[in-house]
C-alpha positions as CSV (number, residue, x, y, z in Angstrom):
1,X,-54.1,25.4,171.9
2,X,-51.5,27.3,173.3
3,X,-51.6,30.0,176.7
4,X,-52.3,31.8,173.0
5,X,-54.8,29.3,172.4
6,X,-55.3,29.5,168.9
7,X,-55.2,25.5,167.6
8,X,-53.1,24.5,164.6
9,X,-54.9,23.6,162.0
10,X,-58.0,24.9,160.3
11,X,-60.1,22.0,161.7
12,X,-58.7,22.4,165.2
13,X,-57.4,19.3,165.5
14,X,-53.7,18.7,166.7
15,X,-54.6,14.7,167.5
16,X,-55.8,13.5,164.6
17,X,-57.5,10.2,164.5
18,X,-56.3,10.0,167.8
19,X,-58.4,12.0,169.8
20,X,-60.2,15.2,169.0
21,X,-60.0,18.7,170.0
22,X,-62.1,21.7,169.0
23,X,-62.9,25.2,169.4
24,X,-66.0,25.6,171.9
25,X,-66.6,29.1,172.0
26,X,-65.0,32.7,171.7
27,X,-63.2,32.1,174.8
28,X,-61.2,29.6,172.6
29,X,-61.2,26.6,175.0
30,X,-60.5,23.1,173.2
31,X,-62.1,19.9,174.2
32,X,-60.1,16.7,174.1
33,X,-61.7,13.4,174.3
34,X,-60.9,10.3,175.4
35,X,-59.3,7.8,173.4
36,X,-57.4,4.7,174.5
37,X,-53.4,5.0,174.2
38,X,-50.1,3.4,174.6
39,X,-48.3,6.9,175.6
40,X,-49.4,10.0,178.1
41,X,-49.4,11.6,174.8
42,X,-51.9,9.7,172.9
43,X,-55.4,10.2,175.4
44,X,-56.3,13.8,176.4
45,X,-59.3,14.5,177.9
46,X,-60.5,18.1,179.1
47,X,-61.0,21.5,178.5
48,X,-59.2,24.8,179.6
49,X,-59.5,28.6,179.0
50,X,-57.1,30.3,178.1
51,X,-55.0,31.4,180.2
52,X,-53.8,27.8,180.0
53,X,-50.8,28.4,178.8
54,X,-50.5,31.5,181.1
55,X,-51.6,31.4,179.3
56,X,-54.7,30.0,178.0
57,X,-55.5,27.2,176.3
58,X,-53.7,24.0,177.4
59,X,-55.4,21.2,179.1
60,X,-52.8,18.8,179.7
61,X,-55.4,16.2,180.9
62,X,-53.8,12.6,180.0
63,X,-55.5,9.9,181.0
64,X,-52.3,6.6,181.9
65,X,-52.7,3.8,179.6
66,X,-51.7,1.5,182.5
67,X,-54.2,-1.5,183.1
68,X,-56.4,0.0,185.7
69,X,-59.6,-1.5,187.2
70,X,-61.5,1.9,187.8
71,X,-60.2,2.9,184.3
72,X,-61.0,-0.1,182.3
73,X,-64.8,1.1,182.9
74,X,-64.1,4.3,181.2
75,X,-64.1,1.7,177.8
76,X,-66.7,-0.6,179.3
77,X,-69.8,0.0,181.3
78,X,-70.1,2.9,183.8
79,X,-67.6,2.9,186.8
80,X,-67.6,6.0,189.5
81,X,-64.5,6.9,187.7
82,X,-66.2,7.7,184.3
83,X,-69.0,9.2,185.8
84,X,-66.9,11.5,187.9
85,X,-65.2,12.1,183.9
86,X,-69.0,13.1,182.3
87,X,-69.6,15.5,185.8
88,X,-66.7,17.4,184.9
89,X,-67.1,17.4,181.2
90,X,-70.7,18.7,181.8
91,X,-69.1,21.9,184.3
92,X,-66.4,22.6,181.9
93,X,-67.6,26.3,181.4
94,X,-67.5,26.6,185.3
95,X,-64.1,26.7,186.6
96,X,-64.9,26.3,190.5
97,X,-67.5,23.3,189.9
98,X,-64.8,21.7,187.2
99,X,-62.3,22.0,189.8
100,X,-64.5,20.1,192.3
101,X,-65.4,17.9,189.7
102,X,-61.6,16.7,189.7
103,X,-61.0,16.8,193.1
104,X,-63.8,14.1,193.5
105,X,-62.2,12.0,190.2
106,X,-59.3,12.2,192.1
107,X,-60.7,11.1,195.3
108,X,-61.4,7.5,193.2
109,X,-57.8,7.2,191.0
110,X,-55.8,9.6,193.3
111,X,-52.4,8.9,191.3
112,X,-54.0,8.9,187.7
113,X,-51.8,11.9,185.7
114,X,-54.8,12.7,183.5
115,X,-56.8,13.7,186.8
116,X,-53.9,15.7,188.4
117,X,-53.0,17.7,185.2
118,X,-56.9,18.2,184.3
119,X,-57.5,19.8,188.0
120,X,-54.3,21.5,187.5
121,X,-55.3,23.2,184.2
122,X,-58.7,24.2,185.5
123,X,-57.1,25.8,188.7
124,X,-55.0,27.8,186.3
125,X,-58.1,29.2,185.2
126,X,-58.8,30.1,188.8
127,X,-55.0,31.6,188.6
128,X,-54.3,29.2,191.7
129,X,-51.2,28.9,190.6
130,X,-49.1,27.6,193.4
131,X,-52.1,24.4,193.5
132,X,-51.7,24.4,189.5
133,X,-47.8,23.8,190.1
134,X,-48.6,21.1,192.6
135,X,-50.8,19.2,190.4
136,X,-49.1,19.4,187.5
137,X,-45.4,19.0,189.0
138,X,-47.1,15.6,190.5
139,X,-48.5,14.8,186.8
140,X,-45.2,14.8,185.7
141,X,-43.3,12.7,188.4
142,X,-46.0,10.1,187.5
143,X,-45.6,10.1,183.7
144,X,-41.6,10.1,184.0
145,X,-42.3,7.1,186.4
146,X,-44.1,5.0,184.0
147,X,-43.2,6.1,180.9
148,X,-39.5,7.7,181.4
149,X,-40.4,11.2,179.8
150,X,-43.2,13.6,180.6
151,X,-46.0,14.6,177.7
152,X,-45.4,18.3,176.3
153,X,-49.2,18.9,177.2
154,X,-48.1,18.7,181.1
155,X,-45.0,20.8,180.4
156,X,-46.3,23.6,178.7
157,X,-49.3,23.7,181.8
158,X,-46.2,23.9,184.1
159,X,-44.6,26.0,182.5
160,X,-47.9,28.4,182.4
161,X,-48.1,28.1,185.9
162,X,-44.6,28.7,186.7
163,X,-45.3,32.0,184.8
164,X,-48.1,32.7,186.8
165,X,-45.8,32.3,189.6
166,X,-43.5,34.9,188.0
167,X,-41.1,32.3,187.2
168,X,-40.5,33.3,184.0
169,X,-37.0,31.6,183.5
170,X,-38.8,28.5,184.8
171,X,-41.4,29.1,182.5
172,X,-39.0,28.8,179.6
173,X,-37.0,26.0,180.5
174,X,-40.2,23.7,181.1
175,X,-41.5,25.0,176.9
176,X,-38.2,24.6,176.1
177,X,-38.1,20.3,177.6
178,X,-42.0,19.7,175.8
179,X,-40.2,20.9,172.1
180,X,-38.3,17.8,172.5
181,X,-41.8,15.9,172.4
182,X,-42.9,14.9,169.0
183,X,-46.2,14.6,169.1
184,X,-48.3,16.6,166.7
185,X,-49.0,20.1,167.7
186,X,-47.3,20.3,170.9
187,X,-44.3,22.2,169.2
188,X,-46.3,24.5,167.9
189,X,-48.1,25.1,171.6
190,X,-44.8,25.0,173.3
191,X,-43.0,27.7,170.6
192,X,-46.3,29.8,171.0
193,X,-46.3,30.2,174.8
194,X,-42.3,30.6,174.9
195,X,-42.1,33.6,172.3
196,X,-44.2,35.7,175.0
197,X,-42.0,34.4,177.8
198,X,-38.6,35.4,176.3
199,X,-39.8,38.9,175.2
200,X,-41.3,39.0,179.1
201,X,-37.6,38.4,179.6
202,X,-36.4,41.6,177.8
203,X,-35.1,38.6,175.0
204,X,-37.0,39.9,171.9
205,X,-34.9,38.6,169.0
206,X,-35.3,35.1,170.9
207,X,-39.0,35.9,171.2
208,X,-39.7,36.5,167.7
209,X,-37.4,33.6,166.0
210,X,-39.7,31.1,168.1
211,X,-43.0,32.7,167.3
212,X,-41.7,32.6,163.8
213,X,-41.0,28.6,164.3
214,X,-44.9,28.6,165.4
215,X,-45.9,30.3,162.4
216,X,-44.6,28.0,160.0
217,X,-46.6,25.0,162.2
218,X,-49.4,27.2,162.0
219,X,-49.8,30.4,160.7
220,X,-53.3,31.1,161.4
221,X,-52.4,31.0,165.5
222,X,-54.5,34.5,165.4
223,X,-53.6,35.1,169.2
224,X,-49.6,34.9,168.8
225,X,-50.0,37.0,165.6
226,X,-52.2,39.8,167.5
227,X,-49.0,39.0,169.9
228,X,-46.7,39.8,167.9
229,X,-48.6,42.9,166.5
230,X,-47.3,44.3,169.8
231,X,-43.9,43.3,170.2
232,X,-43.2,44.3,166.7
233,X,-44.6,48.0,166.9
234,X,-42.6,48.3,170.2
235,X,-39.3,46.7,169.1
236,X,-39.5,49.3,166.3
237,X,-40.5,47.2,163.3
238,X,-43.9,48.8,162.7
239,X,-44.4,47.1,158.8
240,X,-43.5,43.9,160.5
241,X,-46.6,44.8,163.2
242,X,-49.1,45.6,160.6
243,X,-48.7,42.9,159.2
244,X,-49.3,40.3,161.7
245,X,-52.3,42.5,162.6
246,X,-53.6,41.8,159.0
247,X,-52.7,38.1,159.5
248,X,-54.5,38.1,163.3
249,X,-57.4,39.3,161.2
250,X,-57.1,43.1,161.3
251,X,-57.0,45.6,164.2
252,X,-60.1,45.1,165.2
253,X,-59.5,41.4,166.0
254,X,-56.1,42.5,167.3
255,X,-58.2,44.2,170.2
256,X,-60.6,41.6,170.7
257,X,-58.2,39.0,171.7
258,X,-55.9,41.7,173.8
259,X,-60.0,42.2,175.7
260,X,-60.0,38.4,176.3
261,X,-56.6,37.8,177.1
262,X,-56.5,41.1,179.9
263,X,-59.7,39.3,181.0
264,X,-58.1,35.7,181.5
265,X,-54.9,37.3,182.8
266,X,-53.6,35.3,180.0
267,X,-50.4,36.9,178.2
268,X,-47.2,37.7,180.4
269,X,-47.4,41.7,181.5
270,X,-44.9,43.1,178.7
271,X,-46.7,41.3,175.4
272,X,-50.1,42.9,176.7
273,X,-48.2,46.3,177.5
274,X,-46.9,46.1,173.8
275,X,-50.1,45.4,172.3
276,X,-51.7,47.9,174.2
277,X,-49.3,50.5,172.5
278,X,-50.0,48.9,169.4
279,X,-53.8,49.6,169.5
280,X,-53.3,52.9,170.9
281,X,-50.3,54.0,168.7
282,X,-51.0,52.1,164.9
C-alpha cells in the first residue's frame, strides 16, 4: 500500500511467501504478518490507514531479526512481548487503543524498530505527526545501525510524516532514498506517494513520469489513478484524465476514494484540489 494505498497486485500481496498483506476493508488498510527474516525488510507486522503514506497505507512495522530473548517467544511459546503484538493486532481498527497498544510493546523491547515504526504509522493515523517523525526517524537510526541501510517501508512512513509536517521537499527526498530498496513492492509504494508530492511542489511533469513508473508496477493502484484523474484535468490534459478515471474504475469510484482520502487527510492539498475540479468540472 502506498499514502495511496492501493496494493500491487491483484492478490494484495507485495511479500510473497514471505509475509502476507491484504486488503481489510474499504478503508484499504493492509495487514502484514509476522514472519521470521534475515533483513528489516523481510518481517512486517501491522496495519495502517491510509493516510499512511500521507498518505495512507504504509505500516512500516519491521520486526529486527537480531537474536532477542523477548522476541524469540514471538516463534516459541507466549512472552509479554507477543502478547503485547496479538493486543495491538486485535485494536488495529482503533487508532488511539493501537497506539497504546505499542506504547506498552514498547515499554518491553523499547529499541525494537518494528515497535517504533508500528506506533509511528498508527500515530500518523492520529495525524501526530511531529511523534510519527520521532518514531519513525528512531526506526531508522536503528536499522542503519544494524543493518547499514534503512527498509523503504520506514522511509516512505517518514516521508508521509514529513509531509504531514509540510515538509514536502523532505517528503521527497526520503521516497526518493526507499526507490533504492529492492524489495518487492516498495518501489511501487515509494513512486506512488512521490508523484502527489512533486505536483504538491508545483513539479507536474516530475509528478506524472513517477506515477507512470507506478503504473507499470501496478496499474490497478485505483487511488493514484483517481489521483491522477485530477492532476491531468488541471494540467490541461483532460483525455489523459478520463482515462485514468476509467482505469480508477469510473467517476463514481474517482469520488469515492477523493470522500475517503478528505476524510483521512490523506493526499497532499493540491492533488485533492485537482481532483475536486475533476469531479466538479468532467
Amino acid at each position: 500500500c502506498s499514502f495511496l494505498s492501493k496494493p500491487a497486485s491483484k492478490d494484495g500481496s507485495f511479500l510473497q511467501n514471505i509475509c502476507s498483506m491484504k486488503q481489510v476493508s474499504k478503508a484499504q488498510k493492509c495487514v502484514r504478518t509476522v514472519c521470521t527474516s534475515q533483513s528489516p525488510n523481510e518481517a512486517h507486522l501491522t496495519s495502517t490507514p491510509r493516510r499512511s503514506l500521507l498518505l495512507a497505507c504504509v505500516g512500516a512495522a519491521l520486526w529486527s531479526s537480531r537474536p532477542d530473548p523477548s522476541l524469540a517467544g514471538l516463534f516459541g511459546g507466549k512472552s509479554p512481548l507477543q502478547t503485547a503484538f496479538e493486543k495491538a493486532m486485535s485494536v488495529q481498527d482503533n487508532p488511539v487503543a493501537l497506539e497504546a497498544a505499542w506504547t506498552e510493546a514498547l515499554a518491553i523491547a523499547p529499541t525494537n524498530a518494528a515497535l517504533l515504526s508500528n506506533r509511528g504509522t498508527a500515530r500518523l493515523s492520529l495525524q501526530k505527526y511531529a511523534e510519527a517523525l520521532e518514531d519513525l526517524e528512531k526506526a531508522k537510526d536503528l536499522e542503519v545501525a544494524a543493518y547499514g541501510y534503512s527498509s523503504g517501508f520506514v522511509l516512505v512512513a517518514l516521508g508521509n510524516a514529513r509531509g504531514g509536517l509540510g515538509d514536502w521537499q523532505g517528503a521527497v527526498d526520503e521516497y526518493e532514498e526507499a526507490l533504492m530498496d529492492e524489495y518487492p513492492g516498495i518501489s511501487t509504494l515509494a513512486l506512488g506517494s512521490l508523484a502527489v508530492t512533486r505536483f504538491q511542489l508545483g513539479q507536474d511533469k516530475a509528478a506524472v513520469i513517477a506515477a507512470d513508473k507506478a503504473f507499470l508496477e501496478a496499474p490497478e493502484y485505483q487511488d493514484l489513478q483517481a489521483a491522477m484523474a485530477g492532476i491531468l484535468w488541471v494540467t490541461g490534459d483532460e483525455a489523459g484524465a478520463r482515462e485514468r478515471a476509467q482505469q480508477a474504475g469510473g467517476k463514481g469510484s474517482v469520488e469515492q476514494i477523493y470522500t475517503m482520502q478528505k476524510t483521512a487527510n490523506g493526499w497532499p492539498p493540491r492533488t485533492m484540489e485537482a481532483v475536486a475540479k475533476f469531479i466538479s468540472e468532467s
